[in-house]
C-alpha positions, 0 to 999 in steps of 0.5 A, spaced: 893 042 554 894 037 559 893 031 557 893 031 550 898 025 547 898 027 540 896 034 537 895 030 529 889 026 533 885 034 534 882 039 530 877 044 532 875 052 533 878 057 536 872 064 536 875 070 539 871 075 542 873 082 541 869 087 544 863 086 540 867 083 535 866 076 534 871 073 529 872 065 528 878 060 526 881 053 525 885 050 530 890 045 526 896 040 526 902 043 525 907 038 527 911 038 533 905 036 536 903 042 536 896 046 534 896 053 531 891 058 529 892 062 522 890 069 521 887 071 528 890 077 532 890 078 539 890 084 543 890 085 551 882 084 554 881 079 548 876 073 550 877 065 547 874 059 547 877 054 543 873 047 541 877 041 540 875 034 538 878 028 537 879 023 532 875 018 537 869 023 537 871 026 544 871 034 545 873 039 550 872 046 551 878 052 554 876 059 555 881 064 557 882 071 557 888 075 554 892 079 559 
């Protein structure tokens, strides 16, 4: 994600849409300046939308498609 200069400094959401299955997780710090989303499977055709705030209050939104 462009722009971001510290991972630790956000949290937020990552909801995966699968056909017509809707499953939500937390998106976390996981050092490294890194964030991972735990115990999500991911297959071909699969729609996310990851909700991502910062310590500050400012927030953004990604939506991708799994190819």
């Amino acid at each position: 994600m462009h722009g971001l200069s510290d991972a630790c400094q956000y949290s937020g959401k990552l909801t995966v849409l699968q056909g017509g299955n809707k499953t939500e997780a937390d998106i976390k710090e996981a050092g490294d300046n890194t964030l991972r989303v735990m115990g999500v499977k991911l297959g071909k055709g699969d729609k996310l939308v990851a909700a991502l705030s910062d310590v500050g209050g400012k927030s953004m939104t990604v939506r991708f498609t799994i190819k």
